[in-house]
C-alpha atoms as a printed R data frame, in Angstrom:
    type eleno elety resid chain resno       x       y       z
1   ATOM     1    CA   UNK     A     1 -18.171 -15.741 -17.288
2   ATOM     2    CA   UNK     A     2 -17.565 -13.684 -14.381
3   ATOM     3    CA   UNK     A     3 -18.778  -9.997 -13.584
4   ATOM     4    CA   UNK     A     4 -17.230  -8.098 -11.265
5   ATOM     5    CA   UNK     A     5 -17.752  -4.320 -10.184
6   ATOM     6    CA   UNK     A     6 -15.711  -1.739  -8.143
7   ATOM     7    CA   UNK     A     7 -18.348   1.128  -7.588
8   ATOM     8    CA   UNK     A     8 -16.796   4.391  -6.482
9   ATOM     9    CA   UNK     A     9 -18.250   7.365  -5.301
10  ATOM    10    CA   UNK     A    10 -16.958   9.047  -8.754
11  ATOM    11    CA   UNK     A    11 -16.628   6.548 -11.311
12  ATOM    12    CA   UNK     A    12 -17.522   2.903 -11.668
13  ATOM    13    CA   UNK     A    13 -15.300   0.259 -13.269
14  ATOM    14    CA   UNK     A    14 -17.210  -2.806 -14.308
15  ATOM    15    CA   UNK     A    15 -15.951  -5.968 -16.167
16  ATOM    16    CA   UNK     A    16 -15.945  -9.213 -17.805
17  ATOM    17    CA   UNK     A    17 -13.799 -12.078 -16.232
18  ATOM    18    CA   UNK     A    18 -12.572 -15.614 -17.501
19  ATOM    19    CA   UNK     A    19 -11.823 -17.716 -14.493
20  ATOM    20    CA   UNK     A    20  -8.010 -18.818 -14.016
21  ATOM    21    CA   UNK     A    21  -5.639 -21.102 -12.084
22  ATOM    22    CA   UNK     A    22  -5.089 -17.912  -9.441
23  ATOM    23    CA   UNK     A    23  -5.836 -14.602 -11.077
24  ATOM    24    CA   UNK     A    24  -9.434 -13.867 -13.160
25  ATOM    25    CA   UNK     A    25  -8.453 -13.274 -16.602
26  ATOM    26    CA   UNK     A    26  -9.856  -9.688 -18.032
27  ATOM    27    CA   UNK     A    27 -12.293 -10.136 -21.431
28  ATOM    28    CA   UNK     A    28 -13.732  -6.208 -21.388
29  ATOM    29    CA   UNK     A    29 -13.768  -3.886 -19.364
30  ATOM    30    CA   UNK     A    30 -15.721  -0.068 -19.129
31  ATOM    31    CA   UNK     A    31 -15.444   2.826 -16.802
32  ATOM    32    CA   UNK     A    32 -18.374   4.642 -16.021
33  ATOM    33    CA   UNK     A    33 -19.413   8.107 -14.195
34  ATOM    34    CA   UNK     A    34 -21.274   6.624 -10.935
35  ATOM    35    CA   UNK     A    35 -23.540   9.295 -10.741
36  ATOM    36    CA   UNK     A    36 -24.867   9.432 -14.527
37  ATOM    37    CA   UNK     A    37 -27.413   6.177 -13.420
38  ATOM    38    CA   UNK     A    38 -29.789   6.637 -11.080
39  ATOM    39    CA   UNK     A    39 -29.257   2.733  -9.469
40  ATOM    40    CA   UNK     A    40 -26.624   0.123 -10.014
41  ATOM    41    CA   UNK     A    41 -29.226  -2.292 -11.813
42  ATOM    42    CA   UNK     A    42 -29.183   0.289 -14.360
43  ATOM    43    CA   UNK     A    43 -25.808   0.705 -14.374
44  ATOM    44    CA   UNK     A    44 -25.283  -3.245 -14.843
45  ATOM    45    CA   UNK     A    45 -27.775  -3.252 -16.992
46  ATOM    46    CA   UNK     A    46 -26.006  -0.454 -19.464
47  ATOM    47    CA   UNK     A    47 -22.591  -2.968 -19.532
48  ATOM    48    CA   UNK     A    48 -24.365  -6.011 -20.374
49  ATOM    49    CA   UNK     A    49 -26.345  -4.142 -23.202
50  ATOM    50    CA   UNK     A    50 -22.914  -3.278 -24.810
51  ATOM    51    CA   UNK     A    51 -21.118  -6.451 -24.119
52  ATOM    52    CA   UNK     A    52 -24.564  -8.761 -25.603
53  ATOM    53    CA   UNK     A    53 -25.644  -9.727 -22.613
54  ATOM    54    CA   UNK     A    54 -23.294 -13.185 -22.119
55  ATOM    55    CA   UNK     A    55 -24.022 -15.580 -19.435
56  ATOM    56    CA   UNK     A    56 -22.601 -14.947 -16.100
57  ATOM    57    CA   UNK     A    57 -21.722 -17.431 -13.445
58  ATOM    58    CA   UNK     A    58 -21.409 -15.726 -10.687
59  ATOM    59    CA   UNK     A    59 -20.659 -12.147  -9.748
60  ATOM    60    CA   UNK     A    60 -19.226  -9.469  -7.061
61  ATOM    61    CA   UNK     A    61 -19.345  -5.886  -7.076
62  ATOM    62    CA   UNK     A    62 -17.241  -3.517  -4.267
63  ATOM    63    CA   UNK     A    63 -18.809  -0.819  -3.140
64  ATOM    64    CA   UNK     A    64 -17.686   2.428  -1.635
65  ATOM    65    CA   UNK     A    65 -19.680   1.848   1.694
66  ATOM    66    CA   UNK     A    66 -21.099  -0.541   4.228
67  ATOM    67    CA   UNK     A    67 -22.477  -3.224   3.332
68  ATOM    68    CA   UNK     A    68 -24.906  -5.254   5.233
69  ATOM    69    CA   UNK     A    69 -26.402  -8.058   3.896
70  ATOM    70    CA   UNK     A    70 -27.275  -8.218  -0.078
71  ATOM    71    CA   UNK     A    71 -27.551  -4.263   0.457
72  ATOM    72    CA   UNK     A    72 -25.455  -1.221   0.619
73  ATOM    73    CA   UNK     A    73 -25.957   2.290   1.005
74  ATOM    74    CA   UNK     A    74 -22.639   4.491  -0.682
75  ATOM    75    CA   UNK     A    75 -21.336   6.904   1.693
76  ATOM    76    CA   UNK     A    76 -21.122   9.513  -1.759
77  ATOM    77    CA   UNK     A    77 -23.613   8.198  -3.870
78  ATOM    78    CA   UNK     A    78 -27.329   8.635  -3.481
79  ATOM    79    CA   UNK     A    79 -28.356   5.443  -4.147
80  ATOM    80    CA   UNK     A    80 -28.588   1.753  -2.732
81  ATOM    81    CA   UNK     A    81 -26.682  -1.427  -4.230
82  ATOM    82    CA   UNK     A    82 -28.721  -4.160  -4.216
83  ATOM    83    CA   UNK     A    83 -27.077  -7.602  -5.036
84  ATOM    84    CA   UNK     A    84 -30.425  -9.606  -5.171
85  ATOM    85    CA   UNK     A    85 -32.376  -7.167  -7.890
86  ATOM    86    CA   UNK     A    86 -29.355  -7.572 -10.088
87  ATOM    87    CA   UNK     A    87 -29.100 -11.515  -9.392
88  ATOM    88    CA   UNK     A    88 -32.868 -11.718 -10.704
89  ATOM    89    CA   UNK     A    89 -31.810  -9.434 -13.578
90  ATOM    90    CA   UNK     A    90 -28.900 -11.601 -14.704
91  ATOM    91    CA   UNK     A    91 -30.586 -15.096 -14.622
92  ATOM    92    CA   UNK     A    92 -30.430 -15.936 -10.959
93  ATOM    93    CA   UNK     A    93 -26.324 -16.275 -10.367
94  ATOM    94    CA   UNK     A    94 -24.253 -15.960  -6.960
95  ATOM    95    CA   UNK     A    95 -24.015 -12.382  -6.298
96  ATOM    96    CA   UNK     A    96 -21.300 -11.039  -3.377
97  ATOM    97    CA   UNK     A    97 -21.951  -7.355  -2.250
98  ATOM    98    CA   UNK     A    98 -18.901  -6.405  -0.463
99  ATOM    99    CA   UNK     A    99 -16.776  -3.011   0.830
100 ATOM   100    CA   UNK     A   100 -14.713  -1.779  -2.067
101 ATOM   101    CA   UNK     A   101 -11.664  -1.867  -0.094
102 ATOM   102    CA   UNK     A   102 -12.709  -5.629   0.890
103 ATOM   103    CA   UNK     A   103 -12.543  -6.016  -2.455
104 ATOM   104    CA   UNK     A   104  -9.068  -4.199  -3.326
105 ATOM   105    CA   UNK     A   105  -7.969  -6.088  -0.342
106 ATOM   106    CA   UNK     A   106  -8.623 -10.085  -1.997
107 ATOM   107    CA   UNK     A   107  -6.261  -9.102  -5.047
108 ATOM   108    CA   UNK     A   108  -3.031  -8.848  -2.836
109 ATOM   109    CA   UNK     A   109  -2.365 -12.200  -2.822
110 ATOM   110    CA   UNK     A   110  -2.313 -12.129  -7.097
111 ATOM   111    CA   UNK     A   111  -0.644  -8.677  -7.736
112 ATOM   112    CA   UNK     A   112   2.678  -8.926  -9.811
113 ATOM   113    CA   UNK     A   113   5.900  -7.222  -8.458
114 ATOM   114    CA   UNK     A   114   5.572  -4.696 -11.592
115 ATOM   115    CA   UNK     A   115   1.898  -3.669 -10.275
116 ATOM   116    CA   UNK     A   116   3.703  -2.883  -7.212
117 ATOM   117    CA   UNK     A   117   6.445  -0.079  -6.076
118 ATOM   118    CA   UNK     A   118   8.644  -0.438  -2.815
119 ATOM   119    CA   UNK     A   119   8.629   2.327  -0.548
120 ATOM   120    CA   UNK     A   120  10.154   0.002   2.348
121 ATOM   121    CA   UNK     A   121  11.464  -3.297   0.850
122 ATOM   122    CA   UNK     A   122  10.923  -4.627   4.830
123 ATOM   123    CA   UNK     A   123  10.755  -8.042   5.878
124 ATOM   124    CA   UNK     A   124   7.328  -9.958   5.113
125 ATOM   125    CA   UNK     A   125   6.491 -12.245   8.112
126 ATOM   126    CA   UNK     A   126   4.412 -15.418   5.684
127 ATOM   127    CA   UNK     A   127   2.425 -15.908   9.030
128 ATOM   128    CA   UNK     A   128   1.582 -12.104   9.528
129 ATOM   129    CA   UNK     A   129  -1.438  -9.892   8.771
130 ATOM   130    CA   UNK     A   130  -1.547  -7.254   5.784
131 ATOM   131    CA   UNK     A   131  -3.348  -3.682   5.338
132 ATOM   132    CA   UNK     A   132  -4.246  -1.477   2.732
133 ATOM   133    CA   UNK     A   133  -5.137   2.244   2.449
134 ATOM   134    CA   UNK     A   134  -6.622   3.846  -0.403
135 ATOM   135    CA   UNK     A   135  -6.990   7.068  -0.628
136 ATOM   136    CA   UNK     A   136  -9.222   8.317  -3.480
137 ATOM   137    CA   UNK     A   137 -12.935  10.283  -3.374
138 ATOM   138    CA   UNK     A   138 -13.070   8.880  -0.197
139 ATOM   139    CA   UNK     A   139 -10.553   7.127   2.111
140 ATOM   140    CA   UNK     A   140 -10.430   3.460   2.725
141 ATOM   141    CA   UNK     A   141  -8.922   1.255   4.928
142 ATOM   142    CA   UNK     A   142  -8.908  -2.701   4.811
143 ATOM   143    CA   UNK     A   143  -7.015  -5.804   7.198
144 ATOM   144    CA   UNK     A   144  -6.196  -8.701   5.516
145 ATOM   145    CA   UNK     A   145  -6.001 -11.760   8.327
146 ATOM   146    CA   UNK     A   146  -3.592 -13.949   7.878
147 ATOM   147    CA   UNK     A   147  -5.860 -17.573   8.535
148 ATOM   148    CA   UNK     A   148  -2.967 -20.282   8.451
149 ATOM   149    CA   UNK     A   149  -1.295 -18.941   5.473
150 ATOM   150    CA   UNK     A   150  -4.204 -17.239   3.563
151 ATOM   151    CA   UNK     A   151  -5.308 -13.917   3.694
152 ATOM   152    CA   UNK     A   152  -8.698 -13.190   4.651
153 ATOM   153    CA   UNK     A   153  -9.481  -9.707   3.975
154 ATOM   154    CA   UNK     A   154 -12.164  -6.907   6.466
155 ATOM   155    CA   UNK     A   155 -13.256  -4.245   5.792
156 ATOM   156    CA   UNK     A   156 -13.852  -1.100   7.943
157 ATOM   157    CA   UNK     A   157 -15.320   2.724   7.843
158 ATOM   158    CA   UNK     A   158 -11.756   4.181   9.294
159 ATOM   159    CA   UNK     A   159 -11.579   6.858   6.972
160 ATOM   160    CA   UNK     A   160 -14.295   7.947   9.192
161 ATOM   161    CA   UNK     A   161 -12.189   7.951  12.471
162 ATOM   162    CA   UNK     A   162 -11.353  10.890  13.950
163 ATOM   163    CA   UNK     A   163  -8.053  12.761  12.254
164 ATOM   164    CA   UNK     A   164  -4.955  12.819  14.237
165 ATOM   165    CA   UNK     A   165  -2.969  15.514  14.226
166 ATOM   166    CA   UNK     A   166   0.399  15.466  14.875
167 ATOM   167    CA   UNK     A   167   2.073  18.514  14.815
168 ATOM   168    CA   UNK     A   168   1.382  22.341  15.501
169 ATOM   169    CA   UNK     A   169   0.508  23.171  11.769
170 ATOM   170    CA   UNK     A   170  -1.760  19.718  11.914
171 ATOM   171    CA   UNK     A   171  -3.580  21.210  14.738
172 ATOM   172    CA   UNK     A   172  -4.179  24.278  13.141
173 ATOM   173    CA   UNK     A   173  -5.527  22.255  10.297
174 ATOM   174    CA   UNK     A   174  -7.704  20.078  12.665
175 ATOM   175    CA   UNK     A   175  -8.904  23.526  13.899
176 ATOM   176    CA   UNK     A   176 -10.479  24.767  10.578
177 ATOM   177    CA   UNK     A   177 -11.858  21.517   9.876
178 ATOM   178    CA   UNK     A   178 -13.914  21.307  12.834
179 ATOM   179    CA   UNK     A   179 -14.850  24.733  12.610
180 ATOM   180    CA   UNK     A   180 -15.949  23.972   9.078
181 ATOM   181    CA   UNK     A   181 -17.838  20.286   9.542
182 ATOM   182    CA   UNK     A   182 -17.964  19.792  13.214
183 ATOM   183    CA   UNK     A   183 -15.584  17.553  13.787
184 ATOM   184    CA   UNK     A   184 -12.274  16.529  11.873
185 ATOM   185    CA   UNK     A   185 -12.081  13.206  10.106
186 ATOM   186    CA   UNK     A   186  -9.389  11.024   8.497
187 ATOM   187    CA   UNK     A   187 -11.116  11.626   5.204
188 ATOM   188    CA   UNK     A   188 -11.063  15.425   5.661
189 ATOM   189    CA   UNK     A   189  -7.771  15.145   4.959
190 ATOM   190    CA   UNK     A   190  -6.940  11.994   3.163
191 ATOM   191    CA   UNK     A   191  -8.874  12.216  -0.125
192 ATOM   192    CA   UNK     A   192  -9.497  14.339  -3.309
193 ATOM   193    CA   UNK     A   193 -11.994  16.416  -1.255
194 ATOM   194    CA   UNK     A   194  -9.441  16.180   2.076
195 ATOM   195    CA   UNK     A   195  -6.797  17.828  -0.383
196 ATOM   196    CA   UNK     A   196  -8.722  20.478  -1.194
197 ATOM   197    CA   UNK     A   197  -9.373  20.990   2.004
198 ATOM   198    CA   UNK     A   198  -5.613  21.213   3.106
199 ATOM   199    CA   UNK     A   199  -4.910  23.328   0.113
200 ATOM   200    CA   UNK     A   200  -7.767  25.851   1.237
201 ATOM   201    CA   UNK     A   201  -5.943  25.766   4.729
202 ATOM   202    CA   UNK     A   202  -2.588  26.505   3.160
203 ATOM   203    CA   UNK     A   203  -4.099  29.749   1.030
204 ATOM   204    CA   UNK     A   204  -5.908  30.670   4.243
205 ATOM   205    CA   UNK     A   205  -9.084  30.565   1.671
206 ATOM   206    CA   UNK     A   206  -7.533  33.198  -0.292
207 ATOM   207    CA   UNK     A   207  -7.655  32.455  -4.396
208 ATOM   208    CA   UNK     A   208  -4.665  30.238  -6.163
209 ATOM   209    CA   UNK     A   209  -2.553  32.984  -8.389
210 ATOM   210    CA   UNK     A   210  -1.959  29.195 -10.083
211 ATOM   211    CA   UNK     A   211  -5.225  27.903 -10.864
212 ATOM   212    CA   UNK     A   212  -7.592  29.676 -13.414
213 ATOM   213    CA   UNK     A   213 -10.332  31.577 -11.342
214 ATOM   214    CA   UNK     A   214 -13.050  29.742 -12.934
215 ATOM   215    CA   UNK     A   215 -11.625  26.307 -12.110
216 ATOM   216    CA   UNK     A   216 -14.275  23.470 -11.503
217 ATOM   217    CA   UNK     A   217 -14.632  21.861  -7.954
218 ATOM   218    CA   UNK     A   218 -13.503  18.333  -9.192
219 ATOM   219    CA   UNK     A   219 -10.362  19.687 -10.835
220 ATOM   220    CA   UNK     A   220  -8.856  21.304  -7.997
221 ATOM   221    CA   UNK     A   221  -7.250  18.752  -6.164
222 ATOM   222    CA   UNK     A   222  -5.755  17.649  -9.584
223 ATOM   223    CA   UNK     A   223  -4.630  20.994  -9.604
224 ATOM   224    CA   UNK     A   224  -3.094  21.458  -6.648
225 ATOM   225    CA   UNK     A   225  -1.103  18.474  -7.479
226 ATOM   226    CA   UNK     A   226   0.050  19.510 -10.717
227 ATOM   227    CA   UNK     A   227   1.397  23.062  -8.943
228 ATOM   228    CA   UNK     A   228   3.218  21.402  -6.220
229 ATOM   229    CA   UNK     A   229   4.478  18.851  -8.275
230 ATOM   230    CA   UNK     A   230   5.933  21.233 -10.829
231 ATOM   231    CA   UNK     A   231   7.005  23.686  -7.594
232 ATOM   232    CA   UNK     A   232   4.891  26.569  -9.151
233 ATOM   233    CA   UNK     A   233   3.286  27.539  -5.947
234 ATOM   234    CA   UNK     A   234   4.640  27.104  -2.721
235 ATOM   235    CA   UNK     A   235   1.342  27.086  -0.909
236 ATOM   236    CA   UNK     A   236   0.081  24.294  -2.817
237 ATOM   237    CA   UNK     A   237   4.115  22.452  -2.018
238 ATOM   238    CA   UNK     A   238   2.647  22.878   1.771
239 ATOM   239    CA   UNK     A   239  -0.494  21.415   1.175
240 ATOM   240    CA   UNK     A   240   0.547  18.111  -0.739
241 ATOM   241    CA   UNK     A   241   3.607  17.269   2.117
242 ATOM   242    CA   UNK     A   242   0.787  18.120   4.400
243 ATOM   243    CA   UNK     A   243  -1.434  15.794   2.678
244 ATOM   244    CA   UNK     A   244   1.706  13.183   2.301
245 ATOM   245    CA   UNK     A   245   2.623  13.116   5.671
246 ATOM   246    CA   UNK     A   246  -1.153  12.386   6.816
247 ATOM   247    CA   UNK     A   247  -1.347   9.698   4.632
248 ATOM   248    CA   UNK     A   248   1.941   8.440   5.928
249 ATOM   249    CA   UNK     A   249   1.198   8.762   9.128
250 ATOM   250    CA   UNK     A   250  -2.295   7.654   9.125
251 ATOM   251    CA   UNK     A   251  -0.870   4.132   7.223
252 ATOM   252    CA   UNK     A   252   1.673   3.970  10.094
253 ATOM   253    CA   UNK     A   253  -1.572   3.759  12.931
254 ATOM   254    CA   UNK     A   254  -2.786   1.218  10.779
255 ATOM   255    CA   UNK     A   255   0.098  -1.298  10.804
256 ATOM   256    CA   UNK     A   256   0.467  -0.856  14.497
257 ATOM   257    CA   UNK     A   257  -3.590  -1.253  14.775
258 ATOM   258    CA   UNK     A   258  -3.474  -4.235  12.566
259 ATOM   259    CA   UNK     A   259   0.106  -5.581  13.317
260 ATOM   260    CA   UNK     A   260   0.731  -5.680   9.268
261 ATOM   261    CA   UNK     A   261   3.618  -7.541   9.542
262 ATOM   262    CA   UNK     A   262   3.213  -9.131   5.899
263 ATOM   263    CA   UNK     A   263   2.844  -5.858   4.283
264 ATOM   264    CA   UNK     A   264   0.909  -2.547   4.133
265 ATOM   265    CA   UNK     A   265  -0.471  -1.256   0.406
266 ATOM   266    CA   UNK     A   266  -1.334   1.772  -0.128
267 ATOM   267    CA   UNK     A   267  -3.929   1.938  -3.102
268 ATOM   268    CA   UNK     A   268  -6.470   4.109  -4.478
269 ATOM   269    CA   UNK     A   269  -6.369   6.901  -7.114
270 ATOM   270    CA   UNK     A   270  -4.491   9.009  -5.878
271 ATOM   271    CA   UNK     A   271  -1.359   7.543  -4.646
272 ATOM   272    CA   UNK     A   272   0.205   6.785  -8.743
273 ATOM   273    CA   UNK     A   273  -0.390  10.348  -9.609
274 ATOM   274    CA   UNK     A   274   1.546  12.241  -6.777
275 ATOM   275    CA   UNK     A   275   4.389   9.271  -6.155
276 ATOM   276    CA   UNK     A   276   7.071  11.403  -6.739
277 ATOM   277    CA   UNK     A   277   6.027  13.060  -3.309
278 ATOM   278    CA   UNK     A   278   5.351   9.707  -2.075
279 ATOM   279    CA   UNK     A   279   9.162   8.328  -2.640
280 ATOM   280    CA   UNK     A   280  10.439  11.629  -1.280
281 ATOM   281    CA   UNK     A   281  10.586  11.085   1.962
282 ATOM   282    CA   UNK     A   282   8.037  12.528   3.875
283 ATOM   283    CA   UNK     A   283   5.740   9.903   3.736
284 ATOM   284    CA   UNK     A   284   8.197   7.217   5.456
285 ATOM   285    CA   UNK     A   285   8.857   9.457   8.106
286 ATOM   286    CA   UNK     A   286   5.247  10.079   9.129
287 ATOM   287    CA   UNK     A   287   5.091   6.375   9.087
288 ATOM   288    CA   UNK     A   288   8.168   5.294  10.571
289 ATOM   289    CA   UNK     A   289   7.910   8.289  13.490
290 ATOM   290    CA   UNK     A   290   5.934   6.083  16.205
291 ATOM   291    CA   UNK     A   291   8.251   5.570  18.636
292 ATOM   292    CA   UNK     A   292   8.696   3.208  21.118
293 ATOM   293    CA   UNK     A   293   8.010   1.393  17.542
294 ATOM   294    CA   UNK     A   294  10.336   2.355  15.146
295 ATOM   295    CA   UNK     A   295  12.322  -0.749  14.935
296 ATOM   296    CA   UNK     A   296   9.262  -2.523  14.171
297 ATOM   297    CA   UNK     A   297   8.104  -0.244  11.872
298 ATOM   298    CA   UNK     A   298  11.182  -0.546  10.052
299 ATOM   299    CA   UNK     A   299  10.405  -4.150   9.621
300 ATOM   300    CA   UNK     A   300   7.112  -3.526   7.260
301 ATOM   301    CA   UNK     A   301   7.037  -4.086   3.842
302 ATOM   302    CA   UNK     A   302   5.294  -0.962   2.316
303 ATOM   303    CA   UNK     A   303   4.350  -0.799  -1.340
304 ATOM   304    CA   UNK     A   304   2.105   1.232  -3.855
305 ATOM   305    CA   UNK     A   305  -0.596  -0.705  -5.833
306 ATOM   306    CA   UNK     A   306   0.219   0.325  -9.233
307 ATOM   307    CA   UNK     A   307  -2.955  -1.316 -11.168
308 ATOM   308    CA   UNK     A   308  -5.471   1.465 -11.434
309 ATOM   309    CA   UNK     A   309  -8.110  -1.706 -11.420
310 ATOM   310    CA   UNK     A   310  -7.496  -3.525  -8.135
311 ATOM   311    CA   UNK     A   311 -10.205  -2.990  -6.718
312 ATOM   312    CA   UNK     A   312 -12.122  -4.720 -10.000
313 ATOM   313    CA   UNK     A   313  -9.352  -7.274 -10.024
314 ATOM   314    CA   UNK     A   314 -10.609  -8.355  -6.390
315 ATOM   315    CA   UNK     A   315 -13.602  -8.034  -7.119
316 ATOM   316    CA   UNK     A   316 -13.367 -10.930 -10.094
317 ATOM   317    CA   UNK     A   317 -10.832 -12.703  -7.773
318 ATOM   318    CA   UNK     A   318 -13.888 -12.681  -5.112
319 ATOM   319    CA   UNK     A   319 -16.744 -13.848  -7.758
320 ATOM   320    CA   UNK     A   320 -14.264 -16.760  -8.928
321 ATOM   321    CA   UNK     A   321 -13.328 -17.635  -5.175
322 ATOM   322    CA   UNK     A   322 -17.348 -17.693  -4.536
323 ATOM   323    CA   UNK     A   323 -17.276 -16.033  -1.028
């Protein structure tokens, strides 16, 4: 049996997996609040107990920061993975710590078309490199190398890289956010926090007439969704195109970066929810508005993971694959 693990910086989904021909085979499944357990042993620890402790093979876990060795330390979660203390814990098995998006990254090559939605049908090169994006608690960015005729997938910190603005209203934005954390970052912008963020900027800090004055903190960029999505506020219409074109325009750097001429995917929580403002328009156009490379651009394939587990998927596609 395989176990595999996407830890986020908000919730954990861990899982059983029967090996296959190409694609790990789910057996159960659980979704967990990350920061109810104080370390990821316990957290492994919690599954097994409920699934009677089976006998694992091997194992890999994504996790949403670097990695370095059998250790990683989560950019928004106080607490270190450790791949070798659960090893010992689960009878000794191969255990692969790797960078969540690393980890959404190896399920490309297995996704089916109806996990998938076209935003640009493009034209896949088979000998070029992919990228996904994955914009959730944090932001995530991932190249998949194309090593004759297999992908081979890297991760990175870019939602860490510095935020580009692009247009008057973007500088204004970039403004605030350095005047608010020092400096202004992808993932200022491009998350459930970076939405927030935008949607503060839009309301010039001023209260929501939309959103119930006692709102929590972690329901506001639902929120703000919800309101633009249903055109109830026009503020909170500025802040998701704002947030839309970012995202667009932020994937568009990374195909040129990475040369993503088999495909960009944009993953992560957040993209399903709000893809009715993802088909509209704006986000092509962010992407798309690079010239001297707009031709090229054109040329992309650019689709939305639609499995809310990819990122576990990988993960079990890693721990059958063995490295």
């Amino acid at each position: 049996m395989l176990l595999a693990a996407d830890i986020g910086g908000t919730k954990t989904l861990i899982g059983l997996y029967r090996e296959g021909p190409e694609r790990p085979a789910p057996v159960v499944t659980r979704e967990y609040a990350t920061l109810d357990f104080e370390s990821f042993e316990e957290l492994v620890e919690t599954f097994l107990d409920e699934t009677q402790r089976p006998a694992i093979t091997a194992a890999c876990a994504g996790v949403a920061g670097p990695v370095t060795g059998d250790t990683a330390r989560l950019t928004n979660v106080p607490w270190v993975a450790d791949a070798s203390a659960v090893s010992r814990r689960i009878g000794g098995c191969p255990f692969l710590l790797i960078n969540d998006l690393e980890a959404m990254a190896s399920c490309i090559p297995v996704l089916l078309p109806e996990e998938l939605h076209v935003l640009q049908e493009g034209v896949a090169d088979p000998d070029g490199n992919a990228a996904v994006i994955a914009a959730g608690t944090g932001l995530g960015e991932a190249m998949l190398h194309n090593l004759n005729g297999t992908f081979v997938p890297a991760a990175s910190e870019g939602g860490h890289a510095d935020f580009a603005a692009r247009t008057p209203r973007e500088l204004e934005l970039a403004a605030e956010l350095i005047r608010t954390y020092g400096r202004a970052e992808v993932e200022h912008v491009l998350s459930g926090r970076g939405l927030v963020n935008v949607f503060r900027f839009t309301h010039a800090s001023r209260p929501c007439g939309q959103m119930p004055p006692d709102i929590d903190e972690t329901d506001l960029a639902p929120a703000v969704s919800a309101n633009a999505l249903a055109r109830r506020c026009l503020m909170c219409e500025e802040a998701l195109a704002m947030f839309v074109a970012a995202y667009g325009a932020e994937a568009g750097n990374l195909a040129l970066r990475y040369m993503a001429t088999a495909g960009v995917y944009v993953g992560g929580g957040i993209a399903p929810k709000v893809l009715p403002a993802l088909t509209g328009g704006g986000f092509m156009d962010a992407f798309l508005d690079k010239p001297p490379m707009v031709d090229l651009l054109r040329t992309f394939p650019v689709r939305v993971i639609l499995n809310p587990a990819a990122g576990l998927l990988g993960a079990a596609v890693r721990a059958q694959r063995g490295s």
